[in-house]
C-alpha positions as CSV (number, residue, x, y, z in Angstrom):
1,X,-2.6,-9.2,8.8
2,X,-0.3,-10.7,6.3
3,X,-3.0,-11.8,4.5
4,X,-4.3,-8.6,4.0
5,X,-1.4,-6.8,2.9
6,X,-0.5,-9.5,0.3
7,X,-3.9,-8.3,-1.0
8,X,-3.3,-5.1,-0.9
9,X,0.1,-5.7,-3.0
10,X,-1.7,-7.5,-5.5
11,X,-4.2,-4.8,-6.1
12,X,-2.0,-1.6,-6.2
13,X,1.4,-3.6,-7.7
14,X,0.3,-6.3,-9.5
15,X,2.7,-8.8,-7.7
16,X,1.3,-11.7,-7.1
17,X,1.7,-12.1,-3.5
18,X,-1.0,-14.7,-2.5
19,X,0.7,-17.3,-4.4
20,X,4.7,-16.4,-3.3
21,X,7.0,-16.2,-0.6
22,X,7.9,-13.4,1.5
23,X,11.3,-13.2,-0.6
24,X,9.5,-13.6,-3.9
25,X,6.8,-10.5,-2.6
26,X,9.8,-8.4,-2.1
27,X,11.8,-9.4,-5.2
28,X,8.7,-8.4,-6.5
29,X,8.4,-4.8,-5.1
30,X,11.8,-3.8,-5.7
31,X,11.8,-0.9,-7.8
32,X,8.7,0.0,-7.2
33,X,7.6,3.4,-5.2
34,X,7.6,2.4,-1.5
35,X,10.0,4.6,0.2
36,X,13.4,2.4,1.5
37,X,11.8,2.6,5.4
38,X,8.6,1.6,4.5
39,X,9.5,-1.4,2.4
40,X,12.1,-2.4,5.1
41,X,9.5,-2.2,7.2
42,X,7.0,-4.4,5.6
43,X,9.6,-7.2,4.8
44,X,10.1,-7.1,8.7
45,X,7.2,-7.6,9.5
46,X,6.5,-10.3,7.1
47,X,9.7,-12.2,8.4
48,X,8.1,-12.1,11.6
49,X,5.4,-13.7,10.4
50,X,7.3,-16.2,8.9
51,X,8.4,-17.5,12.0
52,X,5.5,-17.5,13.8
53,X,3.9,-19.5,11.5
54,X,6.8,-22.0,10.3
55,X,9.0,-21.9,13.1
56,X,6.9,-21.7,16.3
57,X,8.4,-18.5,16.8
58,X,6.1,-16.8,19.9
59,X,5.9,-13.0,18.9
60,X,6.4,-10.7,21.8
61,X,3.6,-8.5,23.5
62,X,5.3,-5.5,21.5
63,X,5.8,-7.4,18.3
64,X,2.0,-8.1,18.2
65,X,1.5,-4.1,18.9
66,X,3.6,-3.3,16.0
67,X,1.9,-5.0,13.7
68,X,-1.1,-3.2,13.0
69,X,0.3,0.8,12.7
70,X,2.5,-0.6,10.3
71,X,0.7,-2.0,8.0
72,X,-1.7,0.7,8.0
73,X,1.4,3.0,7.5
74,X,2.3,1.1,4.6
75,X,-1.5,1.4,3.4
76,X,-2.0,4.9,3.8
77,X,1.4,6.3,2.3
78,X,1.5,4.0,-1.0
79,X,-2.4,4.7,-1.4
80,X,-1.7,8.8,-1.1
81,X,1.2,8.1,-3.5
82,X,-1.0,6.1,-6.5
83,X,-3.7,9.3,-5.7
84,X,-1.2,11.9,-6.1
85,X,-0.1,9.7,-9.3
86,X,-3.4,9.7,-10.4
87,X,-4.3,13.4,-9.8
88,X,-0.8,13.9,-12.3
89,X,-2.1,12.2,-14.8
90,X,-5.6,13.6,-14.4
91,X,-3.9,17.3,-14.7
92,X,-1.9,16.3,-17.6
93,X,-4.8,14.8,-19.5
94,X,-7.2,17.8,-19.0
95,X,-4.7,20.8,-19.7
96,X,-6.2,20.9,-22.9
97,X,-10.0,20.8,-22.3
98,X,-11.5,23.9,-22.1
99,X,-13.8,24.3,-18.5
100,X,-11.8,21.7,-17.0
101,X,-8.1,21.9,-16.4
102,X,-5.9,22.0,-12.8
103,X,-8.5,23.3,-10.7
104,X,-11.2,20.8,-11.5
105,X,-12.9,19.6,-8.6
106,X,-13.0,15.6,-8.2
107,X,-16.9,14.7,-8.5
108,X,-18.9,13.8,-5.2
109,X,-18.7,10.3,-5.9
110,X,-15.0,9.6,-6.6
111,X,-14.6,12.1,-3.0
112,X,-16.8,9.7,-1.3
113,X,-15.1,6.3,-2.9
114,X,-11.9,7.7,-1.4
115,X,-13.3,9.0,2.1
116,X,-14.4,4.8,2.2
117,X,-11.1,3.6,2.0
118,X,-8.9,6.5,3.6
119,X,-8.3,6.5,7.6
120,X,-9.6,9.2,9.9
């Protein structure tokens, strides 16, 4: 899981996370916007990790149950957040074009890229 989320980072913040350590990631994502509980969330759970691989630490039954809403939490809320960010932009870009402006509708293919990626 871990693996997947440090790909994820890399793609939507640029850190290089397959390469660094869990304090490195994080040093990385500070000031960045991941809300406080989500980002103390995710280092959790990457400390975890940590010692389940490097110090034979044996997760518990809930641990292991854990694992797998959060990271889609974590997902879901800073992917809505670079859409909103991008919609912004968007707006701001076609103020001035006559036709288009804040109402424009997203075309059918950018609606179906996102359906793709977005959980039901």
């Amino acid at each position: 899981m871990t693996d997947a989320l440090r790909e994820y980072i890399v793609s939507r913040y640029g850190v290089g996370a397959m390469e660094m350590t869990t304090a490195e990631i994080f040093d990385g994502l500070r000031g960045t916007d991941i809300p406080v509980d989500l980002y103390e969330e995710m280092k959790d759970l990457f400390e975890r990790a940590d010692f389940v691989k490097f110090a034979k630490y044996i997760a518990t039954p809930e641990d292991n149950a854990t694992v797998l809403p959060q990271a889609v939490r974590f997902v879901t809320s800073t992917y809505q957040t670079e859409i909103e960010e991008e919609e912004i932009a968007g707006q701001a870009g076609n103020d001035g074009e006559a036709g288009e402006g804040r109402h424009a509708r997203p075309d059918r293919a950018s609606q179906e890229r996102d359906e793709d990626y977005m959980p039901r």
